[in-house]
Each structure stands twice: as C-alpha cells, then as structure tokens.
Backbone and ligand atoms as CSV (ligand in chain L), in Angstrom:
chain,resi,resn,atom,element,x,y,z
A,1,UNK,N,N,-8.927,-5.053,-25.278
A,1,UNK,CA,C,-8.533,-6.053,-24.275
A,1,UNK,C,C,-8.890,-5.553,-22.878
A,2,UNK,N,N,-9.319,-6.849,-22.262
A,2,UNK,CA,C,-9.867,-5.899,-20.554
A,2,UNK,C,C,-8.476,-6.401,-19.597
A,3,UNK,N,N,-7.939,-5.083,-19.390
A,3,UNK,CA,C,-6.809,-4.909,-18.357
A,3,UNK,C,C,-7.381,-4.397,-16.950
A,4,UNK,N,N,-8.394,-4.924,-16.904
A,4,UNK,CA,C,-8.757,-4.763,-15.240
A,4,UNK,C,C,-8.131,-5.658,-14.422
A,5,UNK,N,N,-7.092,-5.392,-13.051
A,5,UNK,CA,C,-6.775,-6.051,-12.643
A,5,UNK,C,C,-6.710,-5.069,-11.213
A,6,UNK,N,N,-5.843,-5.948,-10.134
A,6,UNK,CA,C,-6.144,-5.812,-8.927
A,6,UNK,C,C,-4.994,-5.693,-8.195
A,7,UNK,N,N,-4.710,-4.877,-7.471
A,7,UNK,CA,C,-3.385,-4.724,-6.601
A,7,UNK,C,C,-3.765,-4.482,-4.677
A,8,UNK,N,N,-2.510,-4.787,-4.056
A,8,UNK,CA,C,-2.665,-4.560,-2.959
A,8,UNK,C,C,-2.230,-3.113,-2.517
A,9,UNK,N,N,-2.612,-2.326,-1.458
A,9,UNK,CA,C,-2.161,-0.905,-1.048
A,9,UNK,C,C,-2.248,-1.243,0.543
A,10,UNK,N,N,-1.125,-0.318,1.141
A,10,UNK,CA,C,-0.900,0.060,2.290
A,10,UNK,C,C,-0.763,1.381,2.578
A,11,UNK,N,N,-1.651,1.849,3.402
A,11,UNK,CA,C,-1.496,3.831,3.851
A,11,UNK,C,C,-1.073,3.397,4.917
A,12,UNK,N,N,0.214,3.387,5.461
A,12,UNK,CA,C,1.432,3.593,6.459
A,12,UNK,C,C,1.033,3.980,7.379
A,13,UNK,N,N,1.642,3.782,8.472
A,13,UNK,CA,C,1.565,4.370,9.854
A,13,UNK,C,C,1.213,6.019,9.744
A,14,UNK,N,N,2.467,6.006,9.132
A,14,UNK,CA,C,3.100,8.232,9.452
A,14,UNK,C,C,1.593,9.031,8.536
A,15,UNK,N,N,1.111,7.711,7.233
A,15,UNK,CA,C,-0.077,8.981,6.379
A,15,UNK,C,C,-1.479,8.629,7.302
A,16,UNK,N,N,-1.581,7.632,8.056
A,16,UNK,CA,C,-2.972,7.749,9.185
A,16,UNK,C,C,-2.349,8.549,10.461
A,17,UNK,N,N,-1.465,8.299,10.687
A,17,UNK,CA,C,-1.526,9.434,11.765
A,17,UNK,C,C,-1.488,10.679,12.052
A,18,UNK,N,N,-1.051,11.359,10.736
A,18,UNK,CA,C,-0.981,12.550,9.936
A,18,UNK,C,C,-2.352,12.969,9.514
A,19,UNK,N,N,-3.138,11.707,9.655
A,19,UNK,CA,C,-4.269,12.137,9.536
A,19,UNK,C,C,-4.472,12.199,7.716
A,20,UNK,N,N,-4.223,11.667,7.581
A,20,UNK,CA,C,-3.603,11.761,5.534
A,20,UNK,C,C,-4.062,10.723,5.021
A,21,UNK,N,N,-5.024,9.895,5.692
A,21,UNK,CA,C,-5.300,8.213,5.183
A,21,UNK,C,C,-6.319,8.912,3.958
A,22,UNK,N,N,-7.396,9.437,4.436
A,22,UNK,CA,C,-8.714,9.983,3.299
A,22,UNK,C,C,-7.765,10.894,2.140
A,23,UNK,N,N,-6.848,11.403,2.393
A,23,UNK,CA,C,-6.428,11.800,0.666
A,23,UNK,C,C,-5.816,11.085,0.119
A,24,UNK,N,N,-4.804,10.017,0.651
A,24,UNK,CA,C,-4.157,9.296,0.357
A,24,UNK,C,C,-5.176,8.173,-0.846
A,25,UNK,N,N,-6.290,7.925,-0.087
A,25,UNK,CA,C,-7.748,6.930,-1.277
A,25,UNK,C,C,-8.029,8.132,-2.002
A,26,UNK,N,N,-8.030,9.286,-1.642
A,26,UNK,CA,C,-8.723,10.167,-2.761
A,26,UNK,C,C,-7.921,10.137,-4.127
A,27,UNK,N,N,-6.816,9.974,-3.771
A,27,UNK,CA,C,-5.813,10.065,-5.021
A,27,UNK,C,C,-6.139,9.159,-5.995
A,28,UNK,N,N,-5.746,7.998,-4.872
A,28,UNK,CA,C,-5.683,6.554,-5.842
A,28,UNK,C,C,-6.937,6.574,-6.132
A,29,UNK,N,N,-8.357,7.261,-6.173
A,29,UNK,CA,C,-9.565,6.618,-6.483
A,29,UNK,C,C,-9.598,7.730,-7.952
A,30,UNK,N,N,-8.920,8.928,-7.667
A,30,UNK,CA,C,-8.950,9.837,-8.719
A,30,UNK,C,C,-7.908,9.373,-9.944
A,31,UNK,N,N,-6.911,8.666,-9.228
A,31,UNK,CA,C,-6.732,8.048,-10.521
A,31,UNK,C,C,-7.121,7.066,-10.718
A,32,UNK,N,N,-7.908,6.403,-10.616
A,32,UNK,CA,C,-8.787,5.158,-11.715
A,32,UNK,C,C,-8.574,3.768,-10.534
A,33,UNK,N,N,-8.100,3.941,-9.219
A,33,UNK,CA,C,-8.214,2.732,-8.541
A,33,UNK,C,C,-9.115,2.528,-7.613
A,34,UNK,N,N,-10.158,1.726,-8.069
A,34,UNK,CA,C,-11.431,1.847,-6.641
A,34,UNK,C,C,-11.268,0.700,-5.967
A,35,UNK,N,N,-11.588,1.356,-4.234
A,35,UNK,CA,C,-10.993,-0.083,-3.359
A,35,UNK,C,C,-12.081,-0.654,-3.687
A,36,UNK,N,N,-12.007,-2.185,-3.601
A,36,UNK,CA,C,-12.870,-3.010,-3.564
A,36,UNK,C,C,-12.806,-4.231,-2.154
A,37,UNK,N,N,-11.732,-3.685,-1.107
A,37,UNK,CA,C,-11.873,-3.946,0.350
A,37,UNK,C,C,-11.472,-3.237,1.000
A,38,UNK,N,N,-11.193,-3.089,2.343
A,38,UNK,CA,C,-10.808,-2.130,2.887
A,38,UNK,C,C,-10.779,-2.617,4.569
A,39,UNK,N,N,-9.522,-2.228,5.339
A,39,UNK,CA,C,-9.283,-2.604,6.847
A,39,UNK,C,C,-8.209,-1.730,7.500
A,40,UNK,N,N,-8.734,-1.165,8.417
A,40,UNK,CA,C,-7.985,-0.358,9.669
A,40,UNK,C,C,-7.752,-1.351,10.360
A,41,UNK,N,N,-6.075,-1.568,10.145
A,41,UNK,CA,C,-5.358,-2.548,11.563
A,41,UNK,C,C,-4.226,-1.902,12.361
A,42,UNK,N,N,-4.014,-2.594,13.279
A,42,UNK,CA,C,-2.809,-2.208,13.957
A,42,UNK,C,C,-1.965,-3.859,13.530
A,43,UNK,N,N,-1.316,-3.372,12.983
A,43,UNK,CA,C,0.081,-4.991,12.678
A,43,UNK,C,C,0.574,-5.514,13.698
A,44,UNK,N,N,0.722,-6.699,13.843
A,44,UNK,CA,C,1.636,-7.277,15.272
A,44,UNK,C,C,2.963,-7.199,14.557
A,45,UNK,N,N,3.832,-8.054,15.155
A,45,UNK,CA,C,5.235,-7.694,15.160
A,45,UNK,C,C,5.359,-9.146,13.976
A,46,UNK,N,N,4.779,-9.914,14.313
A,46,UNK,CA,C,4.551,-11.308,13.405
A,46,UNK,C,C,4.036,-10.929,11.852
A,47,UNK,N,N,2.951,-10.288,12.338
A,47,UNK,CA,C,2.374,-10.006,10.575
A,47,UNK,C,C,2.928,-8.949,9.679
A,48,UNK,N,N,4.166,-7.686,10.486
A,48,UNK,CA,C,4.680,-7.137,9.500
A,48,UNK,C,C,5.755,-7.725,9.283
A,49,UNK,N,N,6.336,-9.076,10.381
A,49,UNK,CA,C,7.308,-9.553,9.516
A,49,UNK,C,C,7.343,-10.524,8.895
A,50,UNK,N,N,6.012,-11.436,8.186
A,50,UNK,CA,C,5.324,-12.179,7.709
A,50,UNK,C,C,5.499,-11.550,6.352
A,51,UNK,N,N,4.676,-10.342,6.226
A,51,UNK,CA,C,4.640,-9.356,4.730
A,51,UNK,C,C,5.601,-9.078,4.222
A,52,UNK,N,N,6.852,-8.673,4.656
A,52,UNK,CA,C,7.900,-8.360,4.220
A,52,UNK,C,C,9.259,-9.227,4.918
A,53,UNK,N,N,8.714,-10.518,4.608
A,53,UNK,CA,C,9.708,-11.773,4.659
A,53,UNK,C,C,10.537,-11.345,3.527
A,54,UNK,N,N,10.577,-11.026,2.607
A,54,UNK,CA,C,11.341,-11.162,1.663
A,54,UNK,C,C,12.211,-10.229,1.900
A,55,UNK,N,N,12.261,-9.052,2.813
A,55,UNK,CA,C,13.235,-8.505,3.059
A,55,UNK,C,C,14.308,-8.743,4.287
A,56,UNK,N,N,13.602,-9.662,4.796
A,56,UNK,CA,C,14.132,-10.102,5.973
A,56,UNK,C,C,15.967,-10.186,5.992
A,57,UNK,N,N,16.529,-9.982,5.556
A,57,UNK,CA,C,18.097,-10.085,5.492
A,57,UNK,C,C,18.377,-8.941,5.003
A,58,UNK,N,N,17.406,-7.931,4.386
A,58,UNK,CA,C,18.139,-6.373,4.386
A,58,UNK,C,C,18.502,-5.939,5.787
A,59,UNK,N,N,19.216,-4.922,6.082
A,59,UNK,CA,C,19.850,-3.781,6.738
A,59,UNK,C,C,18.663,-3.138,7.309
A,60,UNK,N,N,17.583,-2.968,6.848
A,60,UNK,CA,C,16.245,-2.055,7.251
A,60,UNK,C,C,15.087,-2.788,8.010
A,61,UNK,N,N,15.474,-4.121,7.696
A,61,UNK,CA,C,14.265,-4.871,8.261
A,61,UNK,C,C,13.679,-4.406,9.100
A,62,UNK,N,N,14.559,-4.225,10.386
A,62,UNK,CA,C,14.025,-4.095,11.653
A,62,UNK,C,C,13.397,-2.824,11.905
A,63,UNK,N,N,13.860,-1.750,11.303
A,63,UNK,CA,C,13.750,-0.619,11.674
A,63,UNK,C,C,12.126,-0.773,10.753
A,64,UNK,N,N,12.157,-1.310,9.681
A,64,UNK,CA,C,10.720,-1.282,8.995
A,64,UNK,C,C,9.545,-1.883,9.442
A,65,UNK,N,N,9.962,-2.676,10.256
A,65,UNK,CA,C,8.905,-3.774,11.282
A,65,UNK,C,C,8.497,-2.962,12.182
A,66,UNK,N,N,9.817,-2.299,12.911
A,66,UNK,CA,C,9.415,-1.125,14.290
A,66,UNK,C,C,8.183,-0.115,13.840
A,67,UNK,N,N,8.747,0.523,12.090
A,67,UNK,CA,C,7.567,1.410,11.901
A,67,UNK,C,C,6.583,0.977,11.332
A,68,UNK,N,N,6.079,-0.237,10.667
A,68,UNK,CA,C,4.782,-0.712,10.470
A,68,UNK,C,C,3.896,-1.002,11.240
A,69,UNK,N,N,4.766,-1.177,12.584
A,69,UNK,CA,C,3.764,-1.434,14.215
A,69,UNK,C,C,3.555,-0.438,15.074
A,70,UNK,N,N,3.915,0.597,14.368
A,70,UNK,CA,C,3.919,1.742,14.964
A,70,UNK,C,C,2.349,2.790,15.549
A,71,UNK,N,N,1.638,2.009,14.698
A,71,UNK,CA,C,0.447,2.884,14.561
A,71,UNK,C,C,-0.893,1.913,13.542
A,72,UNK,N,N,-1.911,2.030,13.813
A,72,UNK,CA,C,-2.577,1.581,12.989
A,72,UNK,C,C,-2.120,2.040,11.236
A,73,UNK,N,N,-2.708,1.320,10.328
A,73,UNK,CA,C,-3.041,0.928,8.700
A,73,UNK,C,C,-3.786,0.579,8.285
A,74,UNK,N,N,-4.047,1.269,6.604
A,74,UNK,CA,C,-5.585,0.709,6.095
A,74,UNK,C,C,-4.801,-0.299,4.918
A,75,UNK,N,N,-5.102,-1.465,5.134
A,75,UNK,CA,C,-4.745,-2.108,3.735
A,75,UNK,C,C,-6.298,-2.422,3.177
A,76,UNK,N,N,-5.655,-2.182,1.647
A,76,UNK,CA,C,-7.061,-2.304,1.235
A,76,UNK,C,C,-6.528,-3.182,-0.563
A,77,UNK,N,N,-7.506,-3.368,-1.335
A,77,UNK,CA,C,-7.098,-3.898,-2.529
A,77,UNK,C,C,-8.001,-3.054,-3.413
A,78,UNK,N,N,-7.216,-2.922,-4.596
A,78,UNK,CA,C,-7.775,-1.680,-5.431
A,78,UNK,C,C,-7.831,-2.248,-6.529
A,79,UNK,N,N,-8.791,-1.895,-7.379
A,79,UNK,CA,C,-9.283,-2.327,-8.705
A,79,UNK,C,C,-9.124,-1.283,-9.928
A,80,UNK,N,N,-8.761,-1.510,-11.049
A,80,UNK,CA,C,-8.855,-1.187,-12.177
A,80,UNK,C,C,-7.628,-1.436,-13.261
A,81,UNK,N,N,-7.558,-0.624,-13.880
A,81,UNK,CA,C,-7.127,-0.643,-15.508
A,81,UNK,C,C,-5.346,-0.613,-15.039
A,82,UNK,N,N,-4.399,-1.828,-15.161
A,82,UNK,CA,C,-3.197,-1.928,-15.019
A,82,UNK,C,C,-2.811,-1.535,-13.692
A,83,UNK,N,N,-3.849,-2.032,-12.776
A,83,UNK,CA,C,-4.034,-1.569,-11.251
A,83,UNK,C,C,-2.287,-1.546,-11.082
A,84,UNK,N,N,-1.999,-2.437,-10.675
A,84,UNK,CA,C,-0.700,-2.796,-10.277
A,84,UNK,C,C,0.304,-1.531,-10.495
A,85,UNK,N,N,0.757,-1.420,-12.113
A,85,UNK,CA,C,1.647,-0.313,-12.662
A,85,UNK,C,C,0.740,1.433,-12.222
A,86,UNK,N,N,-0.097,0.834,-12.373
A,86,UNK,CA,C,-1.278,2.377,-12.334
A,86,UNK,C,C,-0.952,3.071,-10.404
A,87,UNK,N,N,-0.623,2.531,-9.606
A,87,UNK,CA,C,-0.925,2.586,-7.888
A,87,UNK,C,C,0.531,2.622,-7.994
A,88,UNK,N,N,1.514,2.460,-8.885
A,88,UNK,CA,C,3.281,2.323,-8.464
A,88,UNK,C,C,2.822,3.768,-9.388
A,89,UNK,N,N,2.822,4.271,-10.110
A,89,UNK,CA,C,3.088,5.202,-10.872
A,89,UNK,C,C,1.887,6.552,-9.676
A,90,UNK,N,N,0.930,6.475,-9.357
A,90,UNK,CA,C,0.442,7.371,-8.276
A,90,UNK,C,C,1.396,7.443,-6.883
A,91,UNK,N,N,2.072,6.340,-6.521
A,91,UNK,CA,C,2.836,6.416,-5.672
A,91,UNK,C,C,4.046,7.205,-5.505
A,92,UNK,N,N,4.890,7.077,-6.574
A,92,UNK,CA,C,5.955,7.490,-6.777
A,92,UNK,C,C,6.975,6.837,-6.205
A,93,UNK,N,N,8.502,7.380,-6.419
A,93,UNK,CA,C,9.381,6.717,-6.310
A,93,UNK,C,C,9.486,6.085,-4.314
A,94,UNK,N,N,10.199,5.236,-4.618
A,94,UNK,CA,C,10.067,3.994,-2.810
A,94,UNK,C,C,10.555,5.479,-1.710
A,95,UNK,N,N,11.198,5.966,-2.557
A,95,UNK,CA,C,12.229,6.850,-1.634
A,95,UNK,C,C,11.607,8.770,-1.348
A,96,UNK,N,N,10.639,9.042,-0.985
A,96,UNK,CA,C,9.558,10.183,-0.488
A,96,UNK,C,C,10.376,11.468,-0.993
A,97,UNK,N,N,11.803,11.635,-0.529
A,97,UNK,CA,C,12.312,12.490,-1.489
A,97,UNK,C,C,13.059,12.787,-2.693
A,98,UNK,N,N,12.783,11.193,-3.336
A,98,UNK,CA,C,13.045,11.461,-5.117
A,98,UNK,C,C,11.723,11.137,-5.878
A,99,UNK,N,N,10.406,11.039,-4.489
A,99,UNK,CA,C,9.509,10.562,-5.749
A,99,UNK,C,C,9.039,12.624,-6.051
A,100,UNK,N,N,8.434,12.124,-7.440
A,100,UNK,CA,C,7.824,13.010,-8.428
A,100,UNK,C,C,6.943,14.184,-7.574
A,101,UNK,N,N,7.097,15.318,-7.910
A,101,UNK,CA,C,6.231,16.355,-7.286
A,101,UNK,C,C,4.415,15.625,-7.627
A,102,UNK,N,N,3.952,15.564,-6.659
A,102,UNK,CA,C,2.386,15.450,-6.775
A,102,UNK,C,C,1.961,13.936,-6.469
A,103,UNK,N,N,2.957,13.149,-6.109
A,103,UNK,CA,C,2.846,11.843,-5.808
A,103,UNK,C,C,2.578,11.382,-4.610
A,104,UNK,N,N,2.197,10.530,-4.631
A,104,UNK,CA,C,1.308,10.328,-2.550
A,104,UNK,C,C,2.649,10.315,-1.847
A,105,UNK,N,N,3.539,9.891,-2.164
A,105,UNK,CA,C,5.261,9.492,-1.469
A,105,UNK,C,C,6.049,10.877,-1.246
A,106,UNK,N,N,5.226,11.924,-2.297
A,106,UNK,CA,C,6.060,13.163,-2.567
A,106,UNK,C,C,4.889,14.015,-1.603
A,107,UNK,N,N,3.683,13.910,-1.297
A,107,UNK,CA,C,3.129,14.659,-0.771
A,107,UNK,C,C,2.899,14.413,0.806
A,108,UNK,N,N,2.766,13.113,0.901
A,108,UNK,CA,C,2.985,12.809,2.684
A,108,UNK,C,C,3.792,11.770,3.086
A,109,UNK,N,N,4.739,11.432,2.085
A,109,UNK,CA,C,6.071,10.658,2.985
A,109,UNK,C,C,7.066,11.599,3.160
A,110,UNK,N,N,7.806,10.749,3.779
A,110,UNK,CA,C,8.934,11.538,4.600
A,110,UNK,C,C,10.567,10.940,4.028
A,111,UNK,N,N,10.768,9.693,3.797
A,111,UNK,CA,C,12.223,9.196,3.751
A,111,UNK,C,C,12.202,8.464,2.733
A,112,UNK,N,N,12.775,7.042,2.821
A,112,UNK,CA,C,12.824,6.112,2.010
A,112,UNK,C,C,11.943,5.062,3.258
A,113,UNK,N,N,12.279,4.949,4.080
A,113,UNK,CA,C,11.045,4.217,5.278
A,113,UNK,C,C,9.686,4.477,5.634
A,114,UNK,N,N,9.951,6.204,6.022
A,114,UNK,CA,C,8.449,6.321,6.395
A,114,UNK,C,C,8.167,7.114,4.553
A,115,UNK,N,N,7.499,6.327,3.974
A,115,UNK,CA,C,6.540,6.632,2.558
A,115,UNK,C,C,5.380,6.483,2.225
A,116,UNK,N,N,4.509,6.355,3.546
A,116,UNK,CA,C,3.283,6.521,3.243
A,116,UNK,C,C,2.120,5.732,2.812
A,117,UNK,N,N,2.943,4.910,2.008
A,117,UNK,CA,C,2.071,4.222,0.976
A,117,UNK,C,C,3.123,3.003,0.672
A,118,UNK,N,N,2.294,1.598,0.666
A,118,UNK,CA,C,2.840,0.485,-0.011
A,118,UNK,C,C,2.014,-0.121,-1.571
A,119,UNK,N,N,2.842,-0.517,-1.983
A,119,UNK,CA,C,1.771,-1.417,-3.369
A,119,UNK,C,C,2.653,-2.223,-3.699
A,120,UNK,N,N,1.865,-3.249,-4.312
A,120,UNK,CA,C,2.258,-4.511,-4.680
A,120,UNK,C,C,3.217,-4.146,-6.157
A,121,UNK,N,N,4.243,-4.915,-5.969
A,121,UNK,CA,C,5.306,-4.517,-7.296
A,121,UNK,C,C,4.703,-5.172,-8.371
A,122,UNK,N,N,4.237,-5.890,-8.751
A,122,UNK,CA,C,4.073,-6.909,-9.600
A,122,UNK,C,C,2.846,-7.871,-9.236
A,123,UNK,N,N,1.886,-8.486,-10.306
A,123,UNK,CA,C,0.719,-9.254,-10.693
A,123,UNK,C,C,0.431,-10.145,-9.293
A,124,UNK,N,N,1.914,-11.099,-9.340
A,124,UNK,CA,C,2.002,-11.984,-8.547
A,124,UNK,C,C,2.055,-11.683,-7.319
A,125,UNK,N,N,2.821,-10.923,-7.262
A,125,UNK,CA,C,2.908,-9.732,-5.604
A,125,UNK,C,C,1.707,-9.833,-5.349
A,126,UNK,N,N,0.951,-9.237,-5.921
A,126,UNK,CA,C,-0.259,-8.270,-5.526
A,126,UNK,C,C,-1.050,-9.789,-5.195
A,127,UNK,N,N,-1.706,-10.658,-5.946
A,127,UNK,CA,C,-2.296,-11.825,-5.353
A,127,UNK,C,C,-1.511,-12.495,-4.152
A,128,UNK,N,N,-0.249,-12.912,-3.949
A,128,UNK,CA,C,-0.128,-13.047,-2.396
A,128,UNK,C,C,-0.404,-12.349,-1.503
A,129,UNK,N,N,-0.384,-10.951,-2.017
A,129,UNK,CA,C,-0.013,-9.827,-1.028
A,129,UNK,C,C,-2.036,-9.809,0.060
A,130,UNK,N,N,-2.342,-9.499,-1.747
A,130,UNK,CA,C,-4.142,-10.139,-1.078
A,130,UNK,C,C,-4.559,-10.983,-0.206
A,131,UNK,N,N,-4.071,-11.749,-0.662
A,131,UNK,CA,C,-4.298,-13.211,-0.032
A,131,UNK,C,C,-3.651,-13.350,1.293
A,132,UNK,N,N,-2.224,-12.154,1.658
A,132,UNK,CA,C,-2.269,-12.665,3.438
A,132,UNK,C,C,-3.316,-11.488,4.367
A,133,UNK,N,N,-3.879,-10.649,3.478
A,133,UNK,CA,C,-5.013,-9.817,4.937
A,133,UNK,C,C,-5.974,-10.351,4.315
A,134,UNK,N,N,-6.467,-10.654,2.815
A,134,UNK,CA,C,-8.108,-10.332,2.696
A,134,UNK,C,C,-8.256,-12.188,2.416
A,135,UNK,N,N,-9.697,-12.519,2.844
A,135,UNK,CA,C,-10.327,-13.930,2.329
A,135,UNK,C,C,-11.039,-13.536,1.059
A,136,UNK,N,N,-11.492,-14.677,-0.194
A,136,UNK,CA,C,-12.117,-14.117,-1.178
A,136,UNK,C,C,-13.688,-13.187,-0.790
A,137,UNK,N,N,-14.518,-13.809,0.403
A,137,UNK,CA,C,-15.590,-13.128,1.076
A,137,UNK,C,C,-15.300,-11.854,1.016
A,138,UNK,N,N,-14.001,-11.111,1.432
A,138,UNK,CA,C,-14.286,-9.923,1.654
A,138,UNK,C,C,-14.255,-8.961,0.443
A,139,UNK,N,N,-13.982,-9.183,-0.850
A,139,UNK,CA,C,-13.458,-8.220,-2.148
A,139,UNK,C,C,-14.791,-8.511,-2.470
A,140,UNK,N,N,-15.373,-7.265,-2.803
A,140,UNK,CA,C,-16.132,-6.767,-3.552
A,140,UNK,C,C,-16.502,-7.003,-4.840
A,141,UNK,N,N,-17.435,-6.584,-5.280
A,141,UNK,CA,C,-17.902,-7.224,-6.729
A,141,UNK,C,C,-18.296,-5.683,-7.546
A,142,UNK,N,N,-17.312,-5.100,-8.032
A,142,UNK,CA,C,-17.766,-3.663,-8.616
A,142,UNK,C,C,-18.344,-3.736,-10.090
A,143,UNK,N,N,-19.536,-2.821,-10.034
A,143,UNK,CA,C,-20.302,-2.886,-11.056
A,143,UNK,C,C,-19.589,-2.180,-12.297
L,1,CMP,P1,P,7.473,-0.681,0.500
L,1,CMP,O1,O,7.001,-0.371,-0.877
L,1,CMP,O2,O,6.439,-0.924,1.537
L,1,CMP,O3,O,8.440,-1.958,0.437
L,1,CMP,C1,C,9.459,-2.191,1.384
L,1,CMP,C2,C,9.670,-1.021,2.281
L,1,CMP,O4,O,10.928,-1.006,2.935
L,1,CMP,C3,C,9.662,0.268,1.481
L,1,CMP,O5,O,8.382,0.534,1.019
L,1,CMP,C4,C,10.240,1.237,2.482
L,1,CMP,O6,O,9.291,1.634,3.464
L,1,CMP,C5,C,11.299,0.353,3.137
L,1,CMP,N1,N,12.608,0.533,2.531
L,1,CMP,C6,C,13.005,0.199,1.295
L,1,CMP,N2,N,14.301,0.482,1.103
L,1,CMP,C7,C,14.744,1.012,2.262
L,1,CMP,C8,C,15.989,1.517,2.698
L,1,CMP,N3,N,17.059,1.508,1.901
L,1,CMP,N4,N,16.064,1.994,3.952
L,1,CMP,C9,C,14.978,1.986,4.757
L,1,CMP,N5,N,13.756,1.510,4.397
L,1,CMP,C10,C,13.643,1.044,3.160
C-alpha cells in the first residue's frame, strides 16, 4: 500500500535563531521526510493568530503569538511514508523537556512554548495547515 503522504512543519523562532534551522531539516530529511516547499517568514501578529485559532481560548495563546512573531520561520511541507505520525515521532514530545533524548524538541527546544518545531497533528491538520502558507504552485513534484 502507498502511504506517502504529506505534513506541515514549523522550525520556530528560538531553532532559526539559534541558528539550528539546517539541522533541524537535516533530521527530518534523515528520517524519511523530504521538503517538497519551503519559506523563511517573519509572521505578523494576524497570521500566527490565524494558525493557531484553535487555541485561541487557552491560557498560552498570547504568550505563543508573542513568540511566533518573535523572529523569522521556515514553514515548509514534507513528504513521505506516514509523513504526519513519522515528523510527530522525530519531534518528540510538545513539551522540550519530556520529549525523548535525540528528538528535535529534546535537542533544541527549550519549554513546552519555545519547542522548536511545529507539525501538523493529524491528515486533516496537515492539509489546512498547507493550505494557509503554501498555494498548490508552490509543492513540488518529487521523483
Ligand atoms: P505546537 O505543536 O506548535 O502547537 C501549539 C503550541 O502551543 C505548542 O507547539 C507549544 O509551542 C505551545 N503550547 C502548547 N501547550 C502549551 C502550554 N501548556 N504552555 C505554553 N505553550 C504551550
């Protein structure tokens, strides 16, 4: 069965300014996710709280909006085999000091806020999530 599928990723403020964006893709490409777009932005205050509408009535919102605008981000969309579960399992746990020794969250996040790294939870996630930075023009066609 072909389980190629497609997820969204975010390298965080704290892992580009750390200078940590290029290992952060090295990982995910070493484990089996190749971007197939890719964009250095700086977020307005609108579009990180556009993305994470759904948290909008947590306790953290704000403080998570403050640090997504904090600094430029590469969102990019990554391709392969159970992309989705495959980029949560390289990530590690949401929270930087319970995720797993060797995990992008465990190697250059810091809290449960600043972690480095975002990915789409789920199938459906991941196609909205696409769909508010990238147009179909920009994803790639990997051989
Ligand atoms: P992310 O995977 O991008 O999804 C939502 C983000 O909110 C999460 O990573 C963290 O950066 C942040 N977050 C989640 N839970 C908390 C929390 N309890 N306190 C502060 N920030 C949180």
């Amino acid at each position: 069965m072909n389980t190629q599928e497609r997820t969204f990723s975010i390298v965080k403020p704290d892992a580009v300014a750390a200078g940590n964006a290029g290992k952060v893709i090295q990982l995910l490409t070493d484990g089996g996710l190749r971007p197939v777009a890719m964009r250095m932005m700086h977020l307005t205050t609108a579009q990180a709280e556009g993305f994470y509408a759904v948290h909008r009535e947590r306790p953290f919102f704000k403080d998570l909006v403050k640090f997504m605008t904090s600094g430029p981000v590469i969102v990019q969309v990554l391709e392969g085999e159970n992309a989705v579960a495959r980029n949560r399992e390289l990530m590690g746990a949401t929270d930087s000091k319970k995720a797993a020794p060797g995990t992008i969250r465990a190697l250059y996040g810091t809290d449960i806020e600043r972690n480095a790294a975002h990915g789409s939870d789920a199938a459906a996630t991941a196609k909205d999530e696409i769909g508010f930075f990238f147009s179909g023009a920009e994803l790639a066609t990997l051989g």
